[in-house]
C-alpha positions in Angstrom: 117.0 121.9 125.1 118.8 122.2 128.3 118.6 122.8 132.0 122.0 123.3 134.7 121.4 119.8 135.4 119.5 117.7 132.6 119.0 117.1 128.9 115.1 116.8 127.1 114.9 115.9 123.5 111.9 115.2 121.4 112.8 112.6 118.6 110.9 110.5 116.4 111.3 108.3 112.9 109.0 106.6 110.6 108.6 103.0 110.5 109.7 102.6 107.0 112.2 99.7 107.6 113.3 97.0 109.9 116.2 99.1 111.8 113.6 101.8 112.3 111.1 99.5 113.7 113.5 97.7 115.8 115.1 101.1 117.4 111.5 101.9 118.2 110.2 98.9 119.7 113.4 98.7 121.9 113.2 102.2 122.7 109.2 102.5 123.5 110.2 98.9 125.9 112.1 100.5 127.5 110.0 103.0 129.2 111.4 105.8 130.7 114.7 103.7 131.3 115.9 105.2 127.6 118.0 107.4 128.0 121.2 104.9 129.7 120.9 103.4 125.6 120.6 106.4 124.0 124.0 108.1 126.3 126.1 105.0 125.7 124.9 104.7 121.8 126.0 108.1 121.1 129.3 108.1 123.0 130.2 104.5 121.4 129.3 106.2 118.0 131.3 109.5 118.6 134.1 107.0 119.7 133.7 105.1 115.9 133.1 108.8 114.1 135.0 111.2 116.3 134.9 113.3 113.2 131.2 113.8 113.9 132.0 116.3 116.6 132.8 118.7 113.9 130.1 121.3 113.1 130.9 120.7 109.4 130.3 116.8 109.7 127.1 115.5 108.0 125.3 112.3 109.3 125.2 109.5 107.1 123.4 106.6 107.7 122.2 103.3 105.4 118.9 102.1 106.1 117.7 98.9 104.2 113.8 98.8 103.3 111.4 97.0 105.5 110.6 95.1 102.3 112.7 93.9 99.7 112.6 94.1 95.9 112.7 90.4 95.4 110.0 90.0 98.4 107.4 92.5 96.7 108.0 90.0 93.8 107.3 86.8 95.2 104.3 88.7 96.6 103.0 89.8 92.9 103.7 86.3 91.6 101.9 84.6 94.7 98.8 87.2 93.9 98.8 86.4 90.0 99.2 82.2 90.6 96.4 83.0 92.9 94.0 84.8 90.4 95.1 82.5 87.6 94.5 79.7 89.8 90.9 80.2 90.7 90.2 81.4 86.9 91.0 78.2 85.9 89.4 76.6 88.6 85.5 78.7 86.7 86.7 77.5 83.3 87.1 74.3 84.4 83.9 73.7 86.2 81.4 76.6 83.8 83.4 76.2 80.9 82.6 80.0 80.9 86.0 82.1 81.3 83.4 85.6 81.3 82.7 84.6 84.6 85.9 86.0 85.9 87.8 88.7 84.2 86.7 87.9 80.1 88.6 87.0 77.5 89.7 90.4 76.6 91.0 90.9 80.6 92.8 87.1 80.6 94.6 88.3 77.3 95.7 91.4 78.8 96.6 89.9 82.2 98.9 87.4 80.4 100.5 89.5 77.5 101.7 91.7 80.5 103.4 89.2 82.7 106.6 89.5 81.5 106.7 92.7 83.0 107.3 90.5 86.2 110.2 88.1 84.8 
């Protein structure tokens, strides 16, 4: 949208990865002093990409997830060492493994860790 003398634009992004999050955070500090970024951003980018003056030109841009595969794993493993950790900790003072997940669940729970490896 434009007036004779000014520009308004609405935008807005999910936080679904570090870049986004960062943008946003610098942008929201920023107040109402934005717009300075954003007008230098996008000249310095057209200057890169002048190509993306063209009508035809589509945007592309590589976001990397806020989380990594390899973190989510070391997450999952944490959680099972965890679990397994305090089941052994009720065999070894009730002698009684039905007091946590039963023989039938530790079985399970162990046949499908490989699924983790």
């Amino acid at each position: 949208m434009g007036t004779p003398d000014k520009y308004r634009f609405t935008i807005q992004w999910g936080a679904d990865s570090a870049d986004k999050i960062q943008a946003g955070e610098t942008l929201k500090n920023l107040g109402n002093r934005k717009s300075r970024l954003i007008v230098e951003a996008v000249t310095a980018y057209i200057k890169i990409n002048p190509e993306s003056l063209s009508s035809r030109y589509k945007f592309h841009s590589a976001v990397e997830p806020a989380v990594t595969q390899s973190q989510v794993e070391t997450i999952v493993r944490n959680m099972i060492n965890a679990r397994l950790t305090n089941i052994m900790h009720v065999v070894n003072t009730t002698g009684n493994l039905d007091d946590t997940v039963g023989n039938d669940g530790l079985d399970m729970m162990i046949q499908n860790l490989d699924m983790f490896a």
